[in-house]
matplotlib code that plots the C-alpha trace (Angstrom):
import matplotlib.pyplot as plt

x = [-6.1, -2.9, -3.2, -1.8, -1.3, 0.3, 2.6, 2.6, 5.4, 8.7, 10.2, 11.0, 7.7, 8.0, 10.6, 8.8, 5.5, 6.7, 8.2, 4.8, 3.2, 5.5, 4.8, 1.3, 1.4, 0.3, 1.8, 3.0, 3.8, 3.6, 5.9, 5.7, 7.2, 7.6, 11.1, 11.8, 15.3, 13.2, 11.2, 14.1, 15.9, 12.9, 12.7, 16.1, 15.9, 13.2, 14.2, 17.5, 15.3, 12.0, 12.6, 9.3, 7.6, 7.5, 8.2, 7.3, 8.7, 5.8, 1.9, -0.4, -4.0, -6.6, -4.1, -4.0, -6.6, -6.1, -3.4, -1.5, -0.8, 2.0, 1.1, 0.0, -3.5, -3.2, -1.7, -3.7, -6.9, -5.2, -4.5, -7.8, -9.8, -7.9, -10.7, -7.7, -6.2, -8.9, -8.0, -5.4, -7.9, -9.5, -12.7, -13.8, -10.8, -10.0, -6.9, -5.5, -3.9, -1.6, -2.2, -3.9, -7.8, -9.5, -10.0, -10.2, -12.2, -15.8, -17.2, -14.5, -14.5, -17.9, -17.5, -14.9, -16.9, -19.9, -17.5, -16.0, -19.5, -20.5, -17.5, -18.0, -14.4, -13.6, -10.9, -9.3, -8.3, -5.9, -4.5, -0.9, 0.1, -1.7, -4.1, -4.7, -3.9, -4.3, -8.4, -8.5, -7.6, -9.3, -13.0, -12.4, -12.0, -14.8, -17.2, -16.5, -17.3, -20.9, -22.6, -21.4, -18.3, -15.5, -14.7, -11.9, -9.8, -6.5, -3.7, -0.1, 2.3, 5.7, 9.2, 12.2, 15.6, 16.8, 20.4, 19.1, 21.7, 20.6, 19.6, 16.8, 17.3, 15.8, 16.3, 14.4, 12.1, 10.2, 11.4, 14.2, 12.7, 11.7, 8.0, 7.4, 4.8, 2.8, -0.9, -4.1, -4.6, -8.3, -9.0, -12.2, -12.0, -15.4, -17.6, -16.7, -14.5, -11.8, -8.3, -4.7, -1.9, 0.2, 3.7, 1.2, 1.6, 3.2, 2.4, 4.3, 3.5, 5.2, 4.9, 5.2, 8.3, 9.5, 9.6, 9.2, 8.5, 6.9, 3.4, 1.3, -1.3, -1.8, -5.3, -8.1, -10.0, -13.3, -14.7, -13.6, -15.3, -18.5, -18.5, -20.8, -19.3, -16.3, -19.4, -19.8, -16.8, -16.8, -12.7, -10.5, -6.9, -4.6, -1.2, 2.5, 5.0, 8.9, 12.1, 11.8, 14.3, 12.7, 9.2, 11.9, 14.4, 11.5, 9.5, 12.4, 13.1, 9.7, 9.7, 12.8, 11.8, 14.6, 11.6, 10.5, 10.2, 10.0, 13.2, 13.5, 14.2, 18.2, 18.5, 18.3, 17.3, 15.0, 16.3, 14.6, 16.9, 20.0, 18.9, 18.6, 21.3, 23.8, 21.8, 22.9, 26.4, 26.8, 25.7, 22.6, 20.0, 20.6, 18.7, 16.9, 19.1, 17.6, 14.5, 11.4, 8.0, 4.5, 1.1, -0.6, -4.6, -5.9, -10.0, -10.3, -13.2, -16.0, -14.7, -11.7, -10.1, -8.8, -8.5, -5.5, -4.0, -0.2, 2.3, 5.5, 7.6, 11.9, 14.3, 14.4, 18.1, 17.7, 15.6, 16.8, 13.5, 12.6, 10.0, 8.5, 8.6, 6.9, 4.2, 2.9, 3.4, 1.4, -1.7, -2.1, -0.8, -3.1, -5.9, -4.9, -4.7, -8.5, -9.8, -8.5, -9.8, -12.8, -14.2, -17.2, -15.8, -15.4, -18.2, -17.5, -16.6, -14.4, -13.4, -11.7, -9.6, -12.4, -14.9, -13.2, -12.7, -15.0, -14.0, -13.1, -11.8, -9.3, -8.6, -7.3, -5.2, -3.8, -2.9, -1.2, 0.6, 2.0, 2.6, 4.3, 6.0, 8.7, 6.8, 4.7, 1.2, -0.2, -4.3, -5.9, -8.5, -10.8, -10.8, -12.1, -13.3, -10.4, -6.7, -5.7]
y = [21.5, 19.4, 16.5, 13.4, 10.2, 6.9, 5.0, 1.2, -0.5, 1.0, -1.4, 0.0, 2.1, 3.7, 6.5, 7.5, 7.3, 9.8, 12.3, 12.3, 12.7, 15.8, 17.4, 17.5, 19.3, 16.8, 17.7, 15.0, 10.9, 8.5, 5.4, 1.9, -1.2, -4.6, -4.5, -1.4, -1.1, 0.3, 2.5, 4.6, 4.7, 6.0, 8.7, 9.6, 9.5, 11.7, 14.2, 15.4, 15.6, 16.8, 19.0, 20.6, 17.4, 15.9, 12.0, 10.0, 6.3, 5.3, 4.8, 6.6, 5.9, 9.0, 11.1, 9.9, 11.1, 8.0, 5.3, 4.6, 0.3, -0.3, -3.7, -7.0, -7.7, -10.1, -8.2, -5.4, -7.4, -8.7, -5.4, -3.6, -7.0, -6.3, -4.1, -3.1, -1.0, 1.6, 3.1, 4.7, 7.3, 10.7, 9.9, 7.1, 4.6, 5.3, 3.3, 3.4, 0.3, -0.3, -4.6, -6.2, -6.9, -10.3, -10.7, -15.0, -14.7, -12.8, -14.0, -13.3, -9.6, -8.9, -10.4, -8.4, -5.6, -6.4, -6.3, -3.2, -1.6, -3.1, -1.1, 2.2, 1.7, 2.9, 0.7, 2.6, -1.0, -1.4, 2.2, 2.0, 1.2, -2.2, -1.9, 1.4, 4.0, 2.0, 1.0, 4.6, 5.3, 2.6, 3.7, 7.2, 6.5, 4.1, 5.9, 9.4, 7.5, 7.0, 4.1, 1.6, 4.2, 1.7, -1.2, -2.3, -1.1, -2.0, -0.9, -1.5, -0.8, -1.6, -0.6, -1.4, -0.1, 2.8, 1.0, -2.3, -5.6, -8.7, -11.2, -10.4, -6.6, -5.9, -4.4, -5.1, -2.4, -4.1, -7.2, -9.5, -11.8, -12.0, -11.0, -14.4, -15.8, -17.6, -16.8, -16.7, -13.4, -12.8, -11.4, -10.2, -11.1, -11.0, -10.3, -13.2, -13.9, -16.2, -16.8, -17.4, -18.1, -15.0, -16.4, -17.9, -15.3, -12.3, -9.2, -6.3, -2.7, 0.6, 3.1, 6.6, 7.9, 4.6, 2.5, -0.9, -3.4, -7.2, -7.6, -10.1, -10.5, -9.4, -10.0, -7.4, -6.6, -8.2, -5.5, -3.2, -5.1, -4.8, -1.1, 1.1, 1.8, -1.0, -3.4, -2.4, -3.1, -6.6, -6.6, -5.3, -6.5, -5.3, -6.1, -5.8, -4.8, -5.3, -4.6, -7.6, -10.6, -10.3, -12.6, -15.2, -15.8, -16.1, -18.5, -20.3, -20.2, -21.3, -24.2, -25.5, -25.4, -22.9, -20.7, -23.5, -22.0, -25.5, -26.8, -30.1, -32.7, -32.6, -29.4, -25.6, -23.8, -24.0, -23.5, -20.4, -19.2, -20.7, -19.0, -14.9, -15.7, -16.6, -13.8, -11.1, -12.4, -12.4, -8.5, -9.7, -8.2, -5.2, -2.9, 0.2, 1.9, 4.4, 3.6, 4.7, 3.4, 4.0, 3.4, 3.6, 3.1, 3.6, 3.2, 2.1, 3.8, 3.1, 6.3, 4.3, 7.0, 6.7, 8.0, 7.8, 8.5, 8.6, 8.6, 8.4, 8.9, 8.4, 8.2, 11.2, 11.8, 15.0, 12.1, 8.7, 7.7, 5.6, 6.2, 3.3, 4.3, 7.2, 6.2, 3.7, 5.9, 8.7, 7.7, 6.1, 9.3, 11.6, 9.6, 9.9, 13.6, 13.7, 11.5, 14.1, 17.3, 15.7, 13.1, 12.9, 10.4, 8.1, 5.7, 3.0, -0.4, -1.4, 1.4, 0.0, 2.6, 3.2, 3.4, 6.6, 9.1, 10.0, 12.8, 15.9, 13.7, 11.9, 15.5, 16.2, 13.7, 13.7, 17.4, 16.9, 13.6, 16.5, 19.0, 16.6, 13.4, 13.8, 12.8, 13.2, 13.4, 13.2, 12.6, 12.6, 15.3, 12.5, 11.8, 15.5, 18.4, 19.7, 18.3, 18.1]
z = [20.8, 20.1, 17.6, 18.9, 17.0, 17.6, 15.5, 16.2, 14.0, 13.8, 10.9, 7.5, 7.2, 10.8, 9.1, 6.2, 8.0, 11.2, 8.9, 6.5, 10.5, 11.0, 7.2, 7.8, 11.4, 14.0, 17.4, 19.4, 17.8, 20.4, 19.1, 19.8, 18.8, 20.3, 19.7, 22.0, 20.0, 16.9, 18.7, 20.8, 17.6, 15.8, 17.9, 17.9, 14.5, 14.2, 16.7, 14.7, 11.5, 12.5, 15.7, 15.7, 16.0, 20.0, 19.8, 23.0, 23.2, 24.8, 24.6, 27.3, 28.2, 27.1, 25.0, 21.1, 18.5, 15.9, 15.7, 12.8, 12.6, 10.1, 11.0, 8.4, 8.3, 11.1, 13.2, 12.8, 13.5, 16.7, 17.7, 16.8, 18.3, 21.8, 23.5, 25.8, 23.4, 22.9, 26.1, 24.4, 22.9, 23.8, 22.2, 19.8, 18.8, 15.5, 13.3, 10.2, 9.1, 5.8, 6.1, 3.9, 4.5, 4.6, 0.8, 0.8, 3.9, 4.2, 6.9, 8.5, 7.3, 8.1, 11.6, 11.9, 10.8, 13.4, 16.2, 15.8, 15.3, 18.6, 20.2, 18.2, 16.7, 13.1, 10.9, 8.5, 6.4, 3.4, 3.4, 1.7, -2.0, -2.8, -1.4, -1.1, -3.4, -6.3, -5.2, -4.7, -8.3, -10.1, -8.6, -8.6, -12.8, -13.0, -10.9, -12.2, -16.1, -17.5, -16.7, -20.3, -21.1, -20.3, -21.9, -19.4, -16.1, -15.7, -12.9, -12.6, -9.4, -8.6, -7.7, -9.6, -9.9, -11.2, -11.8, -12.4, -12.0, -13.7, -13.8, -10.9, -12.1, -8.8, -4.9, -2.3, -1.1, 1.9, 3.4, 3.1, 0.7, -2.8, -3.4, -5.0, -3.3, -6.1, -4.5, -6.1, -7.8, -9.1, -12.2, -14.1, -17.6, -20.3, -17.1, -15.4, -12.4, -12.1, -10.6, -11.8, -9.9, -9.5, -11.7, -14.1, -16.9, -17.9, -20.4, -21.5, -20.7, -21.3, -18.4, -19.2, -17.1, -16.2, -19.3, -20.9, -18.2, -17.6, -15.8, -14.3, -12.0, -8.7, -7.9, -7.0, -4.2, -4.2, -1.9, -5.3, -7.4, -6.0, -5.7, -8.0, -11.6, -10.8, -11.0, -14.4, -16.0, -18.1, -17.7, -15.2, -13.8, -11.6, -12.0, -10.8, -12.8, -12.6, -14.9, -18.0, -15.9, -12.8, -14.0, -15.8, -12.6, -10.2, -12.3, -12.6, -9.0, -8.2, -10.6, -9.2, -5.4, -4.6, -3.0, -0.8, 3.1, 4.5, 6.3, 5.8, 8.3, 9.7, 8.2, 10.0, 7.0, 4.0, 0.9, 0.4, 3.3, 1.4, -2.4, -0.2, 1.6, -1.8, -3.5, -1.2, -0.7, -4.3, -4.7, -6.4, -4.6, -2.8, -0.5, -0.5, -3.3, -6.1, -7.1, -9.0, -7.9, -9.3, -10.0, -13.3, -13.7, -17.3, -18.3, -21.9, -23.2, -25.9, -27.8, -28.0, -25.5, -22.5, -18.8, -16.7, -12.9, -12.9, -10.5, -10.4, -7.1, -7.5, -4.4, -2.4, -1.5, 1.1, 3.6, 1.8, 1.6, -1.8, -4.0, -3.0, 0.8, -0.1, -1.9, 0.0, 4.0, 2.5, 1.8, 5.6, 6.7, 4.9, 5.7, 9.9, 8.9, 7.5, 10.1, 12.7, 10.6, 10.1, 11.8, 9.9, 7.6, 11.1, 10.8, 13.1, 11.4, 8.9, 5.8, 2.7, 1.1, -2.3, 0.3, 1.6, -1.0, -3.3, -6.2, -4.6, -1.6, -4.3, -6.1, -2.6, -2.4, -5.7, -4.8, -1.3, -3.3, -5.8, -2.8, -0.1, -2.0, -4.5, -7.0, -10.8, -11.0, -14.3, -15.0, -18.1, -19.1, -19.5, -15.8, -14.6, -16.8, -17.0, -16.2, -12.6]

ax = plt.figure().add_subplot(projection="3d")
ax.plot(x, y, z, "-o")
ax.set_aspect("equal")
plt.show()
């Protein structure tokens, strides 16, 4: 039987995404966007590069195996939440979402979670870069550790610029803004939890393969953090990690109200509209050029050892996809792939990505990363028996 999927959300994902769909052998990708523009284009796009692979503009009732949302957590629970949309599917509605879960909000998760189970519908939640792939990593090292082995976890992600410009000495990857938003970012520190803001600090860490760079604090997922063997650690972070300049300019930024989205009154932009749009006039931040993107989890042992996941993914110039692009499609895609090979793994509700693979699940993965992205692998014997 033909495998069918559906791709909803044609923006900068929707490329990377539909080739990753046409790599692993799914039949037919049923597009849709609500900007119909992205979606025809999409599939023009598609058919001159991956021929093999039928694209259809167009959703039809009773024909898709899963759905792939390259949506925001929002939008993916207004999507999933709309009972009108499991039509779509031969059998039980399954989706695979990269948004971000309800982290501040758990009663709203877990009523989120009730619902779905009510409807028999499985939510694949969380499944790109952060969150995703880097959960995936951190509990596959903690879990795969005796119980009182590891002193502290730690994970960094990011994409910078493999031509960097200062002062930002960064390109934008998603978006057209800045990732500066100064959230709360929770942290586990000494066995206790607490929050910072997300420009509140910054440390220095070298990255094998990519280099020296600045980090501070993203937040974890609380979900994680509850999980067997991630319980146990007294101190874990999980941090992002730019080019040194980039933590500086935006602090300054910030400080000054040059981020402010708020458009005051007689005026018809805010002056974070005013800062991007002087920024990209100016030749200071750029667009989807050369880039290298990765993820780094290390376990700091008793021993005094340590255990580490790697990777490292650079620009691909054969598809023009970036590292970044890559890195964060193919885990959604993988996981769509799985869910049709073996629907097993399908329970209905809501499935964070830690929740879903378990060793030889994440050995998997680790190996079709290394087969199917441009891309370095590198874990440390201390993580298996052997090295992947």
């Amino acid at each position: 039987m033909s495998k069918n999927i559906g791709l909803i959300g044609c923006g900068n994902l929707g490329y990377p995404l539909a080739l990753h769909i046409g790599q692993l052998g799914f039949d037919r990708l049923h597009v849709h966007d609500l900007d119909e523009r992205k979606a025809t284009r999409l599939k023009r796009d598609l058919e001159q590069a991956h021929p093999a692979l039928q694209v259809m503009d167009h959703l039809d009732t009773a024909e898709l195996d899963v759905v792939l949302l390259a949506l925001s957590g929002p939008a993916t629970i207004a999507f999933v939440t709309d009972e009108r949309n499991d039509a779509l599917f031969r059998k039980r509605p399954v989706y695979v979402s990269l948004g971000r879960p309800l982290y501040d909000d758990f009663t709203a998760h877990q009523a989120l979670h009730r619902r779905l189970l009510e409807r028999d519908v499985t939510l694949f939640f969380g499944f790109g870069l952060e969150p995703g792939l880097v959960e995936i990593l951190m509990h596959d090292l903690a879990s795969n550790s005796a119980a009182g082995t590891i002193v502290s976890l730690s994970a960094v992600c990011g994409g910078v610029p493999q031509q960097p410009q200062p002062p930002l000495n960064y390109d934008l990857l998603f978006g057209d803004r800045l990732p500066a938003l100064n959230r709360k970012a929770l942290v586990k520190i000494d066995g206790s939890l607490g929050y910072c803001l997300r420009f509140d600090m910054k440390e220095s860490r070298f990255v094998e393969g990519v280099g020296m760079l600045d980090v501070y604090h993203d937040g974890l997922s609380p979900y994680l953090l509850e999980s067997p063997g991630v319980a146990a650690v007294a101190t874990i972070r999980q941090q992002t990690a730019r080019w040194p300049g980039f933590f500086d300019s935006v602090r300054n930024l910030i400080d000054l109200g040059l981020l402010d989205e708020h458009v005051p009154p007689g005026a018809s932009v805010s002056a974070s509209d005013q800062v991007h749009d002087i920024l990209v006039r100016n030749g200071r931040l750029s667009r989807n050029r050369p880039d290298i993107s990765f993820v780094e989890v290390v376990a700091q042992l008793a021993c005094g050892e340590q255990a580490t996941h790697r990777i490292v993914s650079t620009f691909d110039e054969a598809n023009g996809l970036t590292g970044m692009a890559q890195l964060t499609s193919f885990l959604a895609v993988w996981t769509a792939w799985r869910a049709v090979q073996t629907p097993d793994i399908c329970r209905p509700g809501i499935i964070l990505s830690h929740e879903c693979y378990e060793r030889d699940a994440t050995d998997e993965l680790l190996a079709a990363y290394r087969r199917y992205v441009k891309c370095t692998v590198n874990s440390s014997p201390l993580s298996r028996g052997v090295p992947l």
